[in-house]
C-alpha positions as CSV (number, residue, x, y, z in Angstrom):
1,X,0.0,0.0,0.0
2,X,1.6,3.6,-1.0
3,X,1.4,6.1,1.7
4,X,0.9,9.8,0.7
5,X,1.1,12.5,3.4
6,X,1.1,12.4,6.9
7,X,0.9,8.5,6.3
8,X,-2.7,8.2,5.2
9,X,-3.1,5.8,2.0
10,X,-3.7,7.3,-1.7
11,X,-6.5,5.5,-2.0
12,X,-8.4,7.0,0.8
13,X,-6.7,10.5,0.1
14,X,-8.5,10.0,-3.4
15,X,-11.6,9.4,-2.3
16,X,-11.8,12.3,0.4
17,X,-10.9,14.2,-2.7
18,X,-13.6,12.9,-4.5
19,X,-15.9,13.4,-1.6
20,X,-14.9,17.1,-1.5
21,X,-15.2,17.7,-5.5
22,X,-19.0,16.2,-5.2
23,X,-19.8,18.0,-2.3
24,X,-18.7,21.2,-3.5
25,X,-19.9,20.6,-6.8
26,X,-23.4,20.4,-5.5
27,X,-24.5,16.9,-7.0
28,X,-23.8,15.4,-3.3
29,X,-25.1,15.8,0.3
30,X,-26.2,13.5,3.6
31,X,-29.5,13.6,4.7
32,X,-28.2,15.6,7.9
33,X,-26.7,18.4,5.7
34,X,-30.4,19.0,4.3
35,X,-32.0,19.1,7.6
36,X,-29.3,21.3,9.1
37,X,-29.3,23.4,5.7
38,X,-32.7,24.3,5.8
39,X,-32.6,25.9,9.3
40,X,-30.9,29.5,8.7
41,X,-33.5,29.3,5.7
42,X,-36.6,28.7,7.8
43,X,-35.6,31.1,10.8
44,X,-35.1,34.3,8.4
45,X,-37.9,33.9,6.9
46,X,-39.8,33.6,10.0
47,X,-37.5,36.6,11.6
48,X,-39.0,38.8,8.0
49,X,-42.3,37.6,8.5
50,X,-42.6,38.0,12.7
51,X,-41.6,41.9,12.2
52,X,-43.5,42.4,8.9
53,X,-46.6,41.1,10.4
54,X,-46.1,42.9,13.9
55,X,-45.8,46.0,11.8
56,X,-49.2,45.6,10.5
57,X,-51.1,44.2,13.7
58,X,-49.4,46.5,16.2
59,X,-47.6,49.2,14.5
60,X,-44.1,47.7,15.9
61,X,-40.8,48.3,14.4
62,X,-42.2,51.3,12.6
63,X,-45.5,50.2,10.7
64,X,-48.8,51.1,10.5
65,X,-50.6,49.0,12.9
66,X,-53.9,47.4,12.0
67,X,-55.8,50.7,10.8
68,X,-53.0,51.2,8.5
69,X,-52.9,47.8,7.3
70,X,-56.7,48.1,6.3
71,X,-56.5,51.2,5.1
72,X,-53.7,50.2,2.8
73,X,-56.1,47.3,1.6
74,X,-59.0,49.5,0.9
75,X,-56.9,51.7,-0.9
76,X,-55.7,48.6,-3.4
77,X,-59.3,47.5,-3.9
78,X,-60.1,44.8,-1.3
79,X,-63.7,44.7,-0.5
80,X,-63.7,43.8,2.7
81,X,-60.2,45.3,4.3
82,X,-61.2,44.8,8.0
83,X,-61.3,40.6,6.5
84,X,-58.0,40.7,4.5
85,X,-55.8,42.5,7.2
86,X,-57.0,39.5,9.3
87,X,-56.0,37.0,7.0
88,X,-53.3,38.9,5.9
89,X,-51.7,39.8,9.3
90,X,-52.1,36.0,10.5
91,X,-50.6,34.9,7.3
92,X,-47.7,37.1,8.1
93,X,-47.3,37.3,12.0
94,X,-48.3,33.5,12.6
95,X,-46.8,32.5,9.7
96,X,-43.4,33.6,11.1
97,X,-44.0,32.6,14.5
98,X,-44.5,29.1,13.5
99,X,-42.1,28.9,10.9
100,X,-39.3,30.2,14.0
101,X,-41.2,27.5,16.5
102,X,-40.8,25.3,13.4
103,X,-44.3,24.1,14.1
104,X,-46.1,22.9,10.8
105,X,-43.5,24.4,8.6
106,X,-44.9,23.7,5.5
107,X,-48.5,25.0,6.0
108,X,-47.1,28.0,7.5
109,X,-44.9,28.2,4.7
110,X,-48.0,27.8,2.4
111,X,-49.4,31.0,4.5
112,X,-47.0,33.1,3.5
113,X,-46.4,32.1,0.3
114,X,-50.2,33.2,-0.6
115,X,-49.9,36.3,1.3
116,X,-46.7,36.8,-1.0
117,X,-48.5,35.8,-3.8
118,X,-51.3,38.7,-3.4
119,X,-48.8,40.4,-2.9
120,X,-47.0,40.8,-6.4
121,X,-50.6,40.9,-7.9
122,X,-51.6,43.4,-6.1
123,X,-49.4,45.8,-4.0
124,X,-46.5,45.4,-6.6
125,X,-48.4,44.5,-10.0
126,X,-46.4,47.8,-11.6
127,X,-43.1,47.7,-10.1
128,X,-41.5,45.0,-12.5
129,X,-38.6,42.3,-11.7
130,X,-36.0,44.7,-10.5
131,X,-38.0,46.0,-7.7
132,X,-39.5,42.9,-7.0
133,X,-36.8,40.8,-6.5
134,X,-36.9,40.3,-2.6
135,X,-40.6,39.1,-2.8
136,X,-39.6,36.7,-5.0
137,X,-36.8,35.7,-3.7
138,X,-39.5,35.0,-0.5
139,X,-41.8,33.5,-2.1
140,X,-39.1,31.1,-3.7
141,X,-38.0,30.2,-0.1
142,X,-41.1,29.2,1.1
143,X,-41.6,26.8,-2.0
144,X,-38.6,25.5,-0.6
145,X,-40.0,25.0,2.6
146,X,-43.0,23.6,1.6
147,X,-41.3,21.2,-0.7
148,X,-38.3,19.9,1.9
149,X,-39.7,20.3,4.9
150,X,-38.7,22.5,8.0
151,X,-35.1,21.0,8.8
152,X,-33.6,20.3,12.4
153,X,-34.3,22.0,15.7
154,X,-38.2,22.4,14.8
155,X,-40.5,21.9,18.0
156,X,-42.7,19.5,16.4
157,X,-40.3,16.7,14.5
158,X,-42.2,13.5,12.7
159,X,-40.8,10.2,14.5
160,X,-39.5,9.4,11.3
161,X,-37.6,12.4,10.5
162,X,-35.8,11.7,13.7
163,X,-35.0,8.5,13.2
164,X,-33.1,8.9,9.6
């Protein structure tokens, strides 16, 4: 058996090499790397959606509170504003709450990916792809989230997740 540095054999030093390449190249990962990928993901989307929703219930971190939020519905059209700041602030604020928790990720995931939805038909319909960019860029996320799951360190794990 030829030795290569620091006494470890070629062949395994070829295929940690090989490891690497695939791993950096994308076309490899363990089951734990997705879970554990997925987590920064998850949390800053709840983090966007926990202080974009407080803004419109409760006026924190600068917004509008919930007159503001109706009276910026009204203003786009929505019949029944008092309604769709409801659903839109629970979309948002509970939304992010339990995507942080990670408590039904993907329905809350779901959530916001509607109120994101309305969102670029609506409040953004004229602003184009430049300017719109971070809400897809959201909305793209939480396809993600719905497709793959929460990740680790969620309150509510599936027995099976935690036994792969």
């Amino acid at each position: 058996m030829v030795e290569g540095m620091e006494g470890v054999p070629v062949e395994a030093a070829g295929q940690a090499g090989r490891r690497w390449r695939g791993w950096l190249l994308g076309n490899r990962t363990s089951p734990g790397a997705c879970r554990w990928g997925l987590v920064p993901l998850r949390l800053m989307v709840g983090v966007i959606f926990f202080v974009h929703g407080s803004q419109k219930a409760f006026g924190w971190f600068g917004g509008s509170g919930f007159d503001g939020t109706v009276q910026m519905l009204s203003g786009l059209g929505f019949p029944v504003s008092q309604l769709f700041a409801v659903l839109l602030i629970a979309g948002e604020l509970g939304g992010g709450v339990l995507l942080l928790l990670g408590v039904a990720p993907r329905l809350s995931a779901l959530a916001i990916a509607t109120v994101m939805t309305v969102a670029l038909l609506t409040a953004h319909r004229h602003d184009g792809f430049f300017r719109t960019h971070l809400q897809q860029m959201l909305l793209a996320a939480c396809v993600t989230i719905m497709v793959a799951g929460g990740g680790a360190l969620s309150l509510l794990r599936s027995r099976r997740a935690e036994g792969e």
